[in-house]
Steps between C-alpha positions, in 0.01 A plus 500: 500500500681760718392856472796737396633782710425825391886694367692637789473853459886534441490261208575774207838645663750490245254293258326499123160490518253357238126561476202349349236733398132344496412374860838647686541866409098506415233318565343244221253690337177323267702640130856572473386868433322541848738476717596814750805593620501628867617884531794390737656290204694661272687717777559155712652359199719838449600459843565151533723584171708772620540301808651194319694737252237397161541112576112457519305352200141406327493207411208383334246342261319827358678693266787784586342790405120420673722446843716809432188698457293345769800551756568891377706703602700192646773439220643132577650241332216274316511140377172489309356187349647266729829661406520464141503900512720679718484829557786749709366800727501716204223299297740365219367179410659157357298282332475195272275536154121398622488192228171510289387127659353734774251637256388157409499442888287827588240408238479202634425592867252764372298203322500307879391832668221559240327126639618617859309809640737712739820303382746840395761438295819738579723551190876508634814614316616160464227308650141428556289482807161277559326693808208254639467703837164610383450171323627217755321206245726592222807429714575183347382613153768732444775276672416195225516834275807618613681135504417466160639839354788458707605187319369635174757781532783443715348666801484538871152429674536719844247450743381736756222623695212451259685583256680255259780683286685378101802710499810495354778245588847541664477720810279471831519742839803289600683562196398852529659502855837323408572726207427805764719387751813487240485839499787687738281686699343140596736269472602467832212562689247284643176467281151521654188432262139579632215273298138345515434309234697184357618692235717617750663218625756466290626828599508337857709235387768736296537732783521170775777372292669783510492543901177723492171447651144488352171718661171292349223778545124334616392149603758232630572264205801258365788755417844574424479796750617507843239784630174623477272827508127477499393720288574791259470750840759303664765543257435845493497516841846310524663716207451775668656387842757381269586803347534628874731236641718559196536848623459733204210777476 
């Protein structure tokens, strides 16, 4: 497979720009809870925002408010939960009923972790994630788990990076995307959506169909995007010469 070219610099001029969270605006951490947010982030993000006149966005697996507070004083638009909440720049927040299955669900995973020593179980708004980073062996454990709640309850199973998530049905990162773009102040610009993980490839595919270009973030693998960054440092790196070739402060 061909490597992928790295974004021409120029890229977000007159775009819409859509970022994953975990392993592109911060590096995978061990727990969901120890992850660190470089110093230079929030004010990139403010800048890369007044530069595109608000049209950047979150979007995202964690929960709205944990990414609004981890990103502080940054105010964005947020589509938390792989977009089944979406939140404006102000924090206002639209969101389905979290059904009670989910209890059921989170009991359930607790019972696997209790036979699975370093498995952490991550209670979502309207989901539940399986974290085997720190216990690799239980990896296909809590995906037979996982399959078999899903169909129990009219779930998704979303699989990540050690991590293997039951959530809520009828929205994904793409989804998230296409309902973004509808908006006026996007609608008729070019979307760009920065990801690592194959949760995020179906935002690659919504914003390729609609003209727009993918950035996968780390190692070269089959994808829906069209260029590549190495690592969390390089998108940072790239925002910020961005931010510059747009031509704002």
């Amino acid at each position: 497979m061909d490597d992928l070219a790295p974004p021409p610099a120029d890229l977000l001029r007159d775009a819409s720009l859509f970022l994953d969270f975990d392993g592109t605006l911060v590096a995978i951490a061990e727990t969901p809870d120890a992850v660190e947010v470089a110093a230079r982030v929030p004010a990139l993000l403010e800048r890369l925002s007044r530069a595109l006149d608000g049209r950047v966005a979150i979007v995202t697996g964690r929960p709205v408010k944990e990414v609004r507070a981890l990103l502080a004083p940054a105010a964005l638009v947020v589509a938390g939960s792989h977009g089944l909440e979406m939140a404006d720049s102000a924090g206002t927040i639209e969101a389905p009923d979290r059904p009670a299955a989910l209890d059921t669900v989170l009991a359930a995973a607790h019972d696997l972790a209790r036979d699975h020593p370093g498995m952490l179980i991550e209670d979502k708004p309207f989901g539940v994630g399986l974290h085997y980073r720190r216990a690799p062996a239980a990896g296909a454990a809590a995906g037979a788990l996982a399959d078999d709640l899903a169909q129990a309850y009219g779930l998704i199973v979303q699989r990540g990076k050690m991590v293997v998530e039951l959530r809520l049905a009828g929205r994904d990162k793409g989804a998230a995307v296409e309902r973004l773009m509808a908006e006026p102040g996007r609608r008729a610009k070019r979307p760009v959506f920065m990801g690592d993980d194959v949760t995020d490839e179906a935002g690659f595919r919504a914003v390729r169909a609609m003209g727009g270009a993918g950035v996968l973030v780390g190692a070269l693998r089959d994808s829906d995007a069209v260029y590549r960054l190495d690592d969390v440092t390089a998108v940072l790196d790239w925002l910020d010469e961005a931010a510059r070739q747009i031509g704002r402060p």
